[in-house]
N, C-alpha and C positions, 0 to 999 in steps of 0.2 A: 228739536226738543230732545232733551237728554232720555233716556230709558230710564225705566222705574229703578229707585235706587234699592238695594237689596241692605235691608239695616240689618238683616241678621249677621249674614258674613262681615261687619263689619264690628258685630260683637264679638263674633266668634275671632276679631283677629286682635283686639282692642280692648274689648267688655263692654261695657252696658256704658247710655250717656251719662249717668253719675251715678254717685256712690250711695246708698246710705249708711246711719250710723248703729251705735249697737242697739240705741231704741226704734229702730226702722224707720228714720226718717232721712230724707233725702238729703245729704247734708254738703254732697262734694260736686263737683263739674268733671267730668272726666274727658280731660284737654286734649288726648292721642284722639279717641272717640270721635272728639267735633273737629279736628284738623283734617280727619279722613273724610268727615261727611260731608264739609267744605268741601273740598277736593271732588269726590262724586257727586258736588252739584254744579260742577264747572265743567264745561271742554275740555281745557287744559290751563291749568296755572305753574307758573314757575317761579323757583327763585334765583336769582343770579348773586352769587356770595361777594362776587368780587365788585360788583357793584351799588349792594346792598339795596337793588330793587325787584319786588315784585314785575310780572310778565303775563297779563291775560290773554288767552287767547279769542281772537274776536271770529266769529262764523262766518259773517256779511263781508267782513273786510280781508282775512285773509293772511291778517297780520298780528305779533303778541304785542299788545301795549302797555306800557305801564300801569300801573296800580296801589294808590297809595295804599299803607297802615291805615288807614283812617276808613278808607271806604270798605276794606275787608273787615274790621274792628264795625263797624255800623251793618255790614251782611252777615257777620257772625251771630252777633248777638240777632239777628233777626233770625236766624233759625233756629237757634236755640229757646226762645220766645214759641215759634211756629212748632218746636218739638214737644214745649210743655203746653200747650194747646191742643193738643191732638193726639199727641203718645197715650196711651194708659197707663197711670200708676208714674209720670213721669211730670204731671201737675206743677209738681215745687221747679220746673225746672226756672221757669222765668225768672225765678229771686237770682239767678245766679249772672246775672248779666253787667257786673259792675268793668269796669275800666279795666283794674286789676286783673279781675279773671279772664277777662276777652285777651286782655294783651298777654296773660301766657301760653292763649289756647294759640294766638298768634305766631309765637315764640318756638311752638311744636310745628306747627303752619310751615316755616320758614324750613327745620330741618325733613319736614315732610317732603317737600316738592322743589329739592334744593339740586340744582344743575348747574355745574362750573364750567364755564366757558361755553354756552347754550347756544352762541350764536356765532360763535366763529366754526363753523360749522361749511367748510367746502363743497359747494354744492355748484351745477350750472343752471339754477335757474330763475330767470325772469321774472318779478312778480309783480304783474301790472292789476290795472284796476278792474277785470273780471276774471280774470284764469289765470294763471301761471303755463310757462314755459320752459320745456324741463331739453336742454340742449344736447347732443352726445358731446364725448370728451372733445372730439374735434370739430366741432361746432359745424358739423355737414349738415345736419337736420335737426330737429327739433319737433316735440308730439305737446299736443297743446291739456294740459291738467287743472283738473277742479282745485279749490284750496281747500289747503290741510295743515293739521296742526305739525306733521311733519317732517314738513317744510322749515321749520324753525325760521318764520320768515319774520322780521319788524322792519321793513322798509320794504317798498313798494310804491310804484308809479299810480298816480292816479289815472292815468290813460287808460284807457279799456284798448283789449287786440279787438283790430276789425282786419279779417285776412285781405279784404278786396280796396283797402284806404289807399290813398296816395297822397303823395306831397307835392303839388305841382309848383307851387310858390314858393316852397322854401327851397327846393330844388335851384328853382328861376333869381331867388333874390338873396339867400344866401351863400349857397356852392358856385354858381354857376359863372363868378368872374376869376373862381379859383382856377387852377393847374389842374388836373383831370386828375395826380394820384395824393393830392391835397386834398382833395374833395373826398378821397377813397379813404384818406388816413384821418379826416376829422369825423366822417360818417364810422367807420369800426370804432373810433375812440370811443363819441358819443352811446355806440352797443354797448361798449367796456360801462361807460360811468352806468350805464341802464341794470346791468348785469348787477355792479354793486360791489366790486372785486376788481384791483387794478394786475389785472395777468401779464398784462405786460411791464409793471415796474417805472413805468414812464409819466411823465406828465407836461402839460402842453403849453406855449406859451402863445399865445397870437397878439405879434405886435403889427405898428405899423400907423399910419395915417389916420385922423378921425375918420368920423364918416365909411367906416368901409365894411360896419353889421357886425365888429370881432361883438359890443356888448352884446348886438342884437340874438349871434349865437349863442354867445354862452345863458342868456334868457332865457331861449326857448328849450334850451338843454338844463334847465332849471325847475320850469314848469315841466317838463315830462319826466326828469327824477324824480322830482317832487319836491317843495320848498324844505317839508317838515327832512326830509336826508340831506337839507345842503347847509354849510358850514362856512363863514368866512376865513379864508388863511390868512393869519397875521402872523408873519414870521419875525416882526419885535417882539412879538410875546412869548414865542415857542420856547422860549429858555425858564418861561415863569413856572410859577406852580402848580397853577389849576386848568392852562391851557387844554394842555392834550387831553385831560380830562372830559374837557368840553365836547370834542367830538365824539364821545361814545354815543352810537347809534347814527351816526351818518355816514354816509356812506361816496360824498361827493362834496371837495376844497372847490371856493373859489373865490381868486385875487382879483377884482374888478378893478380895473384904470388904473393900476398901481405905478407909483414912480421909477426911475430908474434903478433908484437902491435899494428895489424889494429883495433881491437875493442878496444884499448883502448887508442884510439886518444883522445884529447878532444872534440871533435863533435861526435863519435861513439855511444853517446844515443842517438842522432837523427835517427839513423836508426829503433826503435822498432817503432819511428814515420812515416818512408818511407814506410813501410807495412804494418801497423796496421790500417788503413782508417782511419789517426787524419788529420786536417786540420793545414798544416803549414802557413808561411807565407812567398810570392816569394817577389822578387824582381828586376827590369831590371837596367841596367846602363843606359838605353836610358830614364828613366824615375825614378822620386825618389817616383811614388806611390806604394804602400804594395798592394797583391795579395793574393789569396787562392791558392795555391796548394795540392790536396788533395794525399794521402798519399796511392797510391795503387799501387806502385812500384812492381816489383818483384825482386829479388836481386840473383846474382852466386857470390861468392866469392868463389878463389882456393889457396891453399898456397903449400908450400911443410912441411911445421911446423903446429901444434897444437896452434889456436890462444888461448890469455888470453882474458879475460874476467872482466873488472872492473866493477861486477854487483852492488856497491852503494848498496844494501840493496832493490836490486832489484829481486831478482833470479824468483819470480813467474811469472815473464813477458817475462824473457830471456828463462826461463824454459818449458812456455808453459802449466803452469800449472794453 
C-alpha cells in the first residue's frame, strides 16, 4: 500500500485542485495539481516519448507494463470525483470531469512522468518470476533481489528461481547427443537470451536433420523467456516500415524451420544490425514518428537445410572476424 499522500505539499508546489472565480465559485480544474496527485497515487508510472506509451509499474509482478490513455483518462476522473466527495469546500469538483478536461490533465500527465529511453537501461540483471538476479560485471557471482521499480525492468521470465531445481531431462534429451562444448555454448546462449541483452553480438543457427529437438529447444527457450518477449524474425520484411517497430519490448528473435533462403531475403542484412548494438530506426502505425530501437536482440534460428548466405563483400562481419 502506498503511504498517505501529503496534499498539502503538493499545493504548495502546484496550488490548490482548482480555481475559483471572481464570484468564488469553483470554476477551473487545476491540471498540473491532478497530474501530480495521479502520480502519488501510483508506484511508478512512466512515460516513454519516443514511443508514445505509458509504463505502469506493477508490485506483484515486477515488471512496467503498459497503460492505455483510456484507462488513466477513466482513473483520473475517478479521483477527481473521490476528491469532490470528500475535500471540503472542493464539492463542485465532480462537474469537471468531461473528456476535454481529463484529456489535458492527461496531456500534463505525459510531460510530468516523461523518461526517454527508460528502458535501454544497461544493467546485469535477470528478471524472473519471483526475484530478480542482479549478476557482477563478470558474471562470477550473483546476489539474489526483491523487485523494484528500479530495475527499469518490462520483460521477465515467468519461471520462478528455485536454487536446489535441476534439469535431468532436458539435460538427457536435449544436450546430451551434443559435443560437450556445444552443449556449453547453447546452455550460456540460452543465459544470454534469459538476461535480455545480446553481449555477445552473435546469433545462433541450429541446422541439420528433422527429428534431432533443434524446435524442441528453441521451445523450451521460449517458454522460460517468456512468449510475451519473443518476436518472429521475418527477414522479407525487415526492409518494410513498420517491422522493427514491432519488436519494441522483446527481447528475444526467433526463425522457426526456415528455408534455405532466409538470409538471403532482401531485409536479412538487417539482422548483423538486430545484434550488433547499431541503433535502428522503429516505427508505429499508431503514429508516423521515427524511434530508436537499439539493436540488442538475441536471435534462434532452426532449419532443417544449410542456409546461404548473400555476404555482399561482407564476410568479416558475418564471419566474426
Amino acid at each position: 500500500m502506498n503511504p498517505p499522500i501529503d496534499i498539502k505539499s503538493i499545493i504548495q508546489k502546484f496550488g490548490p485542485p482548482g480555481y475559483e472565480n471572481a464570484k468564488g465559485v469553483l470554476s477551473k480544474l487545476n491540471q498540473p495539481f491532478w497530474a501530480d496527485y495521479y502520480v502519488k497515487n501510483r508506484v511508478k508510472i512512466i512515460y516513454e516519448p519516443c514511443e508514445r506509451e505509458f509504463y505502469n509499474y506493477e508490485p506483484s509482478l515486477g515488471v512496467y507494463t503498459p497503460k492505455s490513455p483510456d484507462l488513466i483518462r477513466a482513473e483520473m476522473s475517478a479521483l477527481v470525483f473521490d476528491g469532490g466527495q470528500n475535500w471540503q469546500g472542493f464539492q463542485a469538483l465532480e462537474q469537471f470531469r468531461s473528456a476535454d478536461i481529463i484529456d489535458k490533465t492527461v496531456a500534463h500527465l505525459r510531460g510530468h512522468v516523461e523518461y526517454r529511453d527508460f528502458f535501454n537501461y544497461p544493467t546485469n540483471f535477470v528478471h524472473l518470476g519471483n526475484c530478480t538476479l542482479r549478476f557482477e560485471t563478470d558474471g562470477s557471482k550473483f546476489t539474489v533481489e526483491s523487485f523494484s521499480p528500479d530495475h527499469r525492468c518490462r520483460n521477465r521470465s515467468p519461471i520462478s528461481y528455485e536454487p536446489a531445481a535441476a534439469c535431468p531431462e532436458f539435460k538427457d534429451k536435449m544436450l546430451k547427443h551434443l559435443p560437450e562444448e556445444d552443449r556449453l555454448l547453447l546452455q550460456k546462449y540460452c543465459g544470454q537470451a534469459l538476461l535480455g541483452r545480446n553481449l555477445t553480438q552473435r546469433f545462433v543457427i541450429l541446422d541439420g536433420v528433422g527429428g534431432s529437438s533443434k524446435s524442441s529447444l528453441v521451445q523450451i527457450v521460449n517458454g522460460i523467456v517468456g512468449p510475451k518477449n519473443v518476436y518472429t524474425l521475418r527477414t522479407k520484411l525487415l526492409d518494410e516500415r513498420f517491422e522493427i517497430g514491432r519488436m519494441v519490448g522483446r527481447t528475444l528473435l526467433v526463425g522457426p524451420d526456415v528455408k534455405g533462403n532466409f538470409l538471403n531475403e532482401p531485409g536479412a542484412h538487417v539482422v548483423k544490425s538486430l545484434v550488433g548494438n547499431d541503433t535502428l530506426e522503429g516505427e508505429s502505425k499508431k503514429s508516423n514518428q521515427r524511434f530508436p530501437v537499439h539493436g540488442v536482440f538475441n536471435i534462434f534460428i532452426t532449419s532443417n537445410c544449410r542456409l546461404c548466405i548473400y555476404l555482399d563483400g561482407d564476410q568479416s562481419a558475418w564471419g566474426g572476424e
